[in-house]
N, C-alpha and C positions, 0 to 999 in steps of 0.2 A: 366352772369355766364360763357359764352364762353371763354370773354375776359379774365377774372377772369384764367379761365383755363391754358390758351393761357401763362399766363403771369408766372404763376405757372412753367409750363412746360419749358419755357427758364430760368427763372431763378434755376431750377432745376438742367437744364443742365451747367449754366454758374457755379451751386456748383460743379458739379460734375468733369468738366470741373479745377477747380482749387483743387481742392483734387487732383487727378491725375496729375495734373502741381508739387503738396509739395509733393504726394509721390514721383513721380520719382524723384523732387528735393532735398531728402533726401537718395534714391540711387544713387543717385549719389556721394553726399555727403559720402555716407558710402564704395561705391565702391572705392572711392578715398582714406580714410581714410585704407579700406584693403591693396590697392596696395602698399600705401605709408609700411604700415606693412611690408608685406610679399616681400619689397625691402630693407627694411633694413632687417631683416630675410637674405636674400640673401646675403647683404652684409658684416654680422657679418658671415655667414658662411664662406664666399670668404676669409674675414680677419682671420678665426682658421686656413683654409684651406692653406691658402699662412703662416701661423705661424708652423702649423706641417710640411711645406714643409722644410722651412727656420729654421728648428732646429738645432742648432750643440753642443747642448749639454744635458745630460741627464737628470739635471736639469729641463729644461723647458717642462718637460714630466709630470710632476705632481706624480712622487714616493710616498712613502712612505719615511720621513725621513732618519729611518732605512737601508730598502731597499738601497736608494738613497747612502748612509755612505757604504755600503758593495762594490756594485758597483765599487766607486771610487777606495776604496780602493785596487779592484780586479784588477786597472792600466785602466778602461774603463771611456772615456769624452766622446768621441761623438758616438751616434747613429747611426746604418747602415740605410738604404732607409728603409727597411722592421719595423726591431724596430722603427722609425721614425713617422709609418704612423699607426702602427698595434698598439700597447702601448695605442696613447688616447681612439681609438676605446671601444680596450677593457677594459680600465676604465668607459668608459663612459657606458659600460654595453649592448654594442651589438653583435650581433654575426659576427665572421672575419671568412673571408674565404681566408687564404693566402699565393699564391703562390712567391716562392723566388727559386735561383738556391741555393746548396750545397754552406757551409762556409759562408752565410751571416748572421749570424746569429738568426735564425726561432727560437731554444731554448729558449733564452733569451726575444722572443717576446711575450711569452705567460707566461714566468717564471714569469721575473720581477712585469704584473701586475695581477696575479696569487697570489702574494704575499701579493702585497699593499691589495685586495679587502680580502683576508681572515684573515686581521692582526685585525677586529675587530668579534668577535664569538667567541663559544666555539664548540668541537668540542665533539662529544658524542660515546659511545662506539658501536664499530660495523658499524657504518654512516659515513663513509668520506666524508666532505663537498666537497671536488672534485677531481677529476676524471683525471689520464693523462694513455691514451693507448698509446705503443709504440710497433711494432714490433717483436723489436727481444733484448735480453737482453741486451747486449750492448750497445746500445739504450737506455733503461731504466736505467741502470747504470750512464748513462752521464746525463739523466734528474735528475737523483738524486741526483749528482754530484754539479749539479749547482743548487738546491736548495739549499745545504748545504751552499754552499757559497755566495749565495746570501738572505738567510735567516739567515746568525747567529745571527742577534741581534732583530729576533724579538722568540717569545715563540711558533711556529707552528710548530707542529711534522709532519712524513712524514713516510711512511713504504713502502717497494719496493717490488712488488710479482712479482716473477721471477722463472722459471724451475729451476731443478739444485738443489734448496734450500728446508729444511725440511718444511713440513708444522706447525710443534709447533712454532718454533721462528715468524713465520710470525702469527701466530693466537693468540700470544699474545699482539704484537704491534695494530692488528687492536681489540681484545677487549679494550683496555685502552684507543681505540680511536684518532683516525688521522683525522689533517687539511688536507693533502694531500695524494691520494694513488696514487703510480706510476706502474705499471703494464702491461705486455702481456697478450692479451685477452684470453688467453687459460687457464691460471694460476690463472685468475680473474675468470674465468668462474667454477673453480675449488671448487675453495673458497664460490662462490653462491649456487654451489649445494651442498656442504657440510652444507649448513646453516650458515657459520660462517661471513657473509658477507651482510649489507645492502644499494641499495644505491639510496631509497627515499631520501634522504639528500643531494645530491649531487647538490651544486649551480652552478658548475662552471664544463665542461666537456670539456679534450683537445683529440683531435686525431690530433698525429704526424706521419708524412710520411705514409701520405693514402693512395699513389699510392700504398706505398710497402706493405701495408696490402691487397692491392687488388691484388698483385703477389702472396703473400703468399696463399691467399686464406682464409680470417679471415673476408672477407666483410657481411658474415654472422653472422658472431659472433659479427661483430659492431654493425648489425641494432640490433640483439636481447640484446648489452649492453644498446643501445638508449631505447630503450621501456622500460626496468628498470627503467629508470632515471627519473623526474620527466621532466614533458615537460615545467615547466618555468626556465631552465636552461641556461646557456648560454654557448654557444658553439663555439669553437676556431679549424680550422682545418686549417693546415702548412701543406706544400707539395712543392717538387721542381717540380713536374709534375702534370695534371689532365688532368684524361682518362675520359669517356662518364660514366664509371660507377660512378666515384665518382662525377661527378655531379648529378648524378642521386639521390644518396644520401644526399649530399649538399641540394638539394629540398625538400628531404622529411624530412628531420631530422633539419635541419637549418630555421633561423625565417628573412628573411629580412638581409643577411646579408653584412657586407662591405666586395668587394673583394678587396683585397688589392696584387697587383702584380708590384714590381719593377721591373720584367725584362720577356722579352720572355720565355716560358713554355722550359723548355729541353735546355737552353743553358748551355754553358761553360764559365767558369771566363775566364776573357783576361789576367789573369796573368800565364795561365798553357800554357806549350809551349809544343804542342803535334806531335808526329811523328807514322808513320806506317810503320810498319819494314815487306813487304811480303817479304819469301822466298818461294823456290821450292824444296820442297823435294826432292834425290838423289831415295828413295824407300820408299812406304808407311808404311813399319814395321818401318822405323828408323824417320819418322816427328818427333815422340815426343822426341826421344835424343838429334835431331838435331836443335829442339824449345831451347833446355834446353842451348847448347851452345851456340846460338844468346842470350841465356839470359842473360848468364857469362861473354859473351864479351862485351856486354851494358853496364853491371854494372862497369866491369874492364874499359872501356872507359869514363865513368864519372868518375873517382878518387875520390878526395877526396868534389867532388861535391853533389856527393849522399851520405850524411850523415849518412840516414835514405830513408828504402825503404816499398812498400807495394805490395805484388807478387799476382794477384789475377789470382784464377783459377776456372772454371768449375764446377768441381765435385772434391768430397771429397778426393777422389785416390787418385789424382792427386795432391793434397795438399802436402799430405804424402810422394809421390814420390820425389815429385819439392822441399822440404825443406831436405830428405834424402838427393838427389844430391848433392844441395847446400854444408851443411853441408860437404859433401865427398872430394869436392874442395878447402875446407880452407874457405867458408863463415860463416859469423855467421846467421844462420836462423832459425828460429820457424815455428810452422804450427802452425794453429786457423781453426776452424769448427766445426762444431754445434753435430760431432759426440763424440767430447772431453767433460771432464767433466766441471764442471762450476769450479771448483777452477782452474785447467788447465789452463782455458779459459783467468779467470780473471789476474794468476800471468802472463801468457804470455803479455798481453794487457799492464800489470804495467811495465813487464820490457822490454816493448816498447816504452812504455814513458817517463821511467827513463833514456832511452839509452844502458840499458846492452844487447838490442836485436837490433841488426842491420837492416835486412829483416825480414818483416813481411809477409811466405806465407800465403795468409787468400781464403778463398770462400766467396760469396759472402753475407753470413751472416755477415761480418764485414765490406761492402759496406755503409751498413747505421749504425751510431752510432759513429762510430771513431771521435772524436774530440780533436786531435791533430797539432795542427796548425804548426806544425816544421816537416811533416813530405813534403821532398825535391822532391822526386820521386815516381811512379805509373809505374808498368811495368805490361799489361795483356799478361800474358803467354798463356792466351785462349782469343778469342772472346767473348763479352760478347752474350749468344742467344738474349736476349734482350735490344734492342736500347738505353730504357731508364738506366739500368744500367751501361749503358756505362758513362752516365752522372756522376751518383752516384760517382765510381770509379775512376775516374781522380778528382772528387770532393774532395777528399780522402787530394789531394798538394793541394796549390796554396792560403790559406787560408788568413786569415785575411789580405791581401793585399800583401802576402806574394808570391814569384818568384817559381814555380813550373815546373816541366818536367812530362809528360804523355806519356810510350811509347807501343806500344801496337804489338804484334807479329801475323802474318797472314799468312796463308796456301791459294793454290788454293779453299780448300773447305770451307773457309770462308766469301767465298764473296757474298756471301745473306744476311751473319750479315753487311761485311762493307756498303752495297747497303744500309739497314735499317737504319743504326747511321747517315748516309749523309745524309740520308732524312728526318732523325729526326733533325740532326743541321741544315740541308738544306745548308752548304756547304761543299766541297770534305774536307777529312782528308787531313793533310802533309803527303809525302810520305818521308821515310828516307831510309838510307843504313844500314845494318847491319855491325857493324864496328869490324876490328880482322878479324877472320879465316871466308868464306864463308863457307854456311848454307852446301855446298855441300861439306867438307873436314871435314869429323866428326872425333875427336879425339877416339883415342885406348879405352879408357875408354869408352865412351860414344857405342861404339862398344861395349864392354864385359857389359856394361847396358843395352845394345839391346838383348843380348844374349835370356834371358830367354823369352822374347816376341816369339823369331823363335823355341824354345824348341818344342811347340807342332806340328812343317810343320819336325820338324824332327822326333821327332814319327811316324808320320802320314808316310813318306818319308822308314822310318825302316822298318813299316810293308808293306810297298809295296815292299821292295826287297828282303822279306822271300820265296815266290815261286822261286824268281831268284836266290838263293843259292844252292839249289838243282840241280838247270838246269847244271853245270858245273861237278855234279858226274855223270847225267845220259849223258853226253855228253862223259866224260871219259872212261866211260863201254862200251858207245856204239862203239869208237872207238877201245877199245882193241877189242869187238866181230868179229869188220870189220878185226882186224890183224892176230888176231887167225883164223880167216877163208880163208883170204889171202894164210896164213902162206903152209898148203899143197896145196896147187893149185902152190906155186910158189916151191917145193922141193916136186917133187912126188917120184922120186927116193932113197930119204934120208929116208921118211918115208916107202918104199918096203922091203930098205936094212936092214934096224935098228928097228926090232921090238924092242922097246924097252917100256916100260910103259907111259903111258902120260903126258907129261912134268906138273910140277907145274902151270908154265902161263894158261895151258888151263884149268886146271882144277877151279885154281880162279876165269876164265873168265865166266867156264859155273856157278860158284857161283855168280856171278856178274850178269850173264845174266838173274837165276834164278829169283837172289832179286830186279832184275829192273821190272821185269814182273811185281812181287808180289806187286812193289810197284804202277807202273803202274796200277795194278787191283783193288788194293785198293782206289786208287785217284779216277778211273770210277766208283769204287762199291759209293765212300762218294758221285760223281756225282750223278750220277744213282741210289744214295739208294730211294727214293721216286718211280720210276718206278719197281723196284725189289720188292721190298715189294706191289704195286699195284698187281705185275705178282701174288703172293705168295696169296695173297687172291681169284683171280681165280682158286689154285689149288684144289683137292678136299681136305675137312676136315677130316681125318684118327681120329676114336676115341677109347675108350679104348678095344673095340670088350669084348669076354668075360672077361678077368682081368677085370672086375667091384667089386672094391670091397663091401664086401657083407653088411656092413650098411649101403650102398647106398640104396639095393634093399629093407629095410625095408619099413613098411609102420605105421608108427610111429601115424595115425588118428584115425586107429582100434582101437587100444590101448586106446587110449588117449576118444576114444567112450565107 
């Protein structure tokens, strides 16, 4: 029985022993079989991957027919880096996160297949199957813009909520129901709390230019448009810059997604040739007329180079000021800012693009959304305060591979901005000459434009030399009293001999003397009335003594008991 055991127990072990030999030799088997997988896996990736690299035409993007037919037609074959890489992504139904500089075009990365994915559905009233935020009108305008044109031959409607516009016209388009709603989050937000607006339906949700919704101040208004939406959405976020917050957001609102970035965060195209024109103000009251001439002589120094211009300024004054001037000179100029109306707004823009507006002064509202690709030169009459705008704003030329000039104007007290932008491009700006008349030989004009600036140091100046008008009469009196008193000390004899009445002169003088006094005692009494009147309440209280009259002395309680 031992043996019996014994014999049990190795053979036991010799089973056990080869079980363990075919599993592992079937892990292995399987491990190999995985790797061999998940190598080609690898390798079908490496080959889409080197295929969306190697794209140069729009074609091999997978459009929509349609789509694809509008495109061409609009004079577009090949693909920028960004539409290049961003396009299958977002076909293929993930979320893009995609950073690009100004003019490459971001628009078209999210339009195009935007389009393709909603060309099958129906779209229901109140429910926009999806979603484009933009900024600032303009903006929205332009996204609208290029749906138009890159949608006309398929059947998907589009409605734009924008400021400016009645709320009936827009609350008729989104009941009958829209493929696409384009919109500023304020306007949108308008619309939700009116009731007139749902957007559990939304498959597809774009935010363009994030950064500048995070300047604006609307990054609250984004997350609370995200939590309306439904969170199996897919989300597309273009940016020429990102800051810490919108990654922040990125994180929480985005699901795994591609970032897709052709070029360094905050650069500039190499086709904009940029220069920094510092001058030295002659006086602080006249910098800004003497900005205004270096501006004139820039423009007059590019002839017939600068075709077409875009004047950006600071603040909204300044707008109105810098296109008045213009204009005063024999330029053809417009202003644009956010304080004009929206038809305003929009004929100005149209006949900027048509050519019947030469300079476009704009603020920095018309920074992002302009997309115009013929536009030659950028002149910043101010610093931008912010680094990244400075991007924006030259972003403005130089477009579609097209030759651009960027020139930008600087004072001593801008240079914490230029410190900023250098640091932000991380290399120095070009330094240039201001060309024509220097900063410090201000024309007659711009002198009588300075005028009403020093208006109020003249005022101010007026009433300080209201006491020193006076000083020259009591000076006058005071000397006739010196001559009048002279007068017999030096003719004692004349007045012994000659009684005679006393002449006129003395008599005006003691008039004279009288009204200096008086005036004199007055100026100490308006001095001194605070002490005088203290004196007057130590004196004693004198009352009506008996003149009381006599319904005072009543006692009107009796009575009335």
């Amino acid at each position: 029985s031992t043996c019996f055991r014994r014999l049990s127990l190795t053979s036991s072990r010799i089973c056990a022993s080869q079980r363990n030999r075919a599993i592992l030799h079937s892990l292995d088997l399987s491990i190999d079989a995985g790797a061999q997988r998940w190598a080609s896996y690898f390798e079908i990736a490496a080959r889409c991957r080197n295929i969306r690299t190697h794209m140069t035409k729009f074609s091999d993007l997978s459009l929509d027919p349609k789509v694809l037919k509008a495109v061409i037609e609009a004079g577009y074959e090949t693909p920028t880096p960004i539409q290049a890489q961003a396009i299958p992504e977002a076909l293929a139904g993930r979320d893009v996160l995609g950073i690009a500089q100004t003019g490459t075009g971001k628009t078209a990365s999210f339009t195009l297949p935007l389009i393709t994915r909603l060309s099958r559905g129906r779209a229901r009233a109140r429910m926009p199957r999806s979603l484009v935020l933009a900024p600032t009108r303009e903006l929205a305008a332009q996204v609208a813009e290029n749906f138009d044109v890159y949608a006309k031959y398929t059947k998907l409607t589009k409605a734009l909520l924008i400021g400016g516009v009645s709320f009936g016209e827009q609350d008729k388009l989104i009941d009958r129901g829209v493929d696409v709603l384009i919109a500023t989050p304020g306007r949108l937000l308008d619309h939700f709390e009116r009731g007139k607006l749902l957007l559990t339906g939304v498959e597809v949700m774009v935010v363009d230019e994030a950064d500048r919704m995070l300047d604006m101040g609307f990054i609250p208004d984004i997350e609370r448009i995200f939590q309306m939406t439904p969170f199996t959405r897919q989300t597309l976020f273009f940016s020429a810059t990102m800051a810490p917050e919108i990654e922040r957001i990125t994180n929480m609102f985005l699901s795994n997604p591609v970032r897709v970035e052709v070029a360094r965060q905050a650069t500039t195209a190499e086709t904009i040739t940029q220069a920094l024109i510092e001058i030295k103000p002659s006086r602080r009251d006249r910098s800004f007329s003497e900005k205004r001439t270096v501006l004139r002589n820039l423009i007059n120094s590019e002839g017939d180079a600068c075709s077409n211009a875009i004047i950006f300024c600071n603040r909204k004054v300044d707008v109105d000021v810098v296109a008045k001037s213009l204009k005063k000179h024999g330029f053809d100029a417009s202003p644009i800012h956010g304080d004009l109306e929206q038809s305003v707004r929009t004929r100005t823009l149209d006949g900027f693009r048509e050519g019947t507006v030469r300079l476009l002064v704009a603020s920095d509202v018309a920074a992002r959304g302009l997309d115009i690709p013929a536009v030659s030169h950028v002149f910043n009459f101010d610093v931008p305060s912010h680094a990244e705008d400075y991007v924006h704003r030259i972003g403005r030329t130089g477009r579609a591979g097209r030759l651009g000039k960027a020139f930008t104007i600087a004072t001593p007290s801008d240079d914490k901005y230029i410190a900023a932008i250098e640091a932000l491009l991380q290399k120095p700006l070009p330094r240039g000459e201001a060309p024509g008349v220097a900063a410090k030989n201000v024309s007659a004009e711009d002198k009588s434009e300075a005028e009403p600036e020093a208006k109020p140091q003249r005022k101010r100046a007026s009433r300080s030399r209201k006491p020193a008008r006076s000083e020259p009469v009591v000076e006058t009196s005071a000397k006739a009293v010196e001559a009048v008193a002279e007068q017999p000390a030096a003719e004692p004899v004349a007045a012994a001999t000659a009684p005679t009445p006393a002449p006129e002169g003395r008599r005006s003088s003691h008039r004279n003397d009288r009204n200096d006094r008086d005036d004199n005692n007055q100026r100490d009494d308006n001095k001194r009335g605070r002490g005088r009147r203290d004196r007057q309440r130590d004196e004693p209280i004198v009352g009506m003594g008996d003149h009381v009259p006599e319904f005072m002395l009543r006692d009107f309680r009796s009575k009335a008991g």
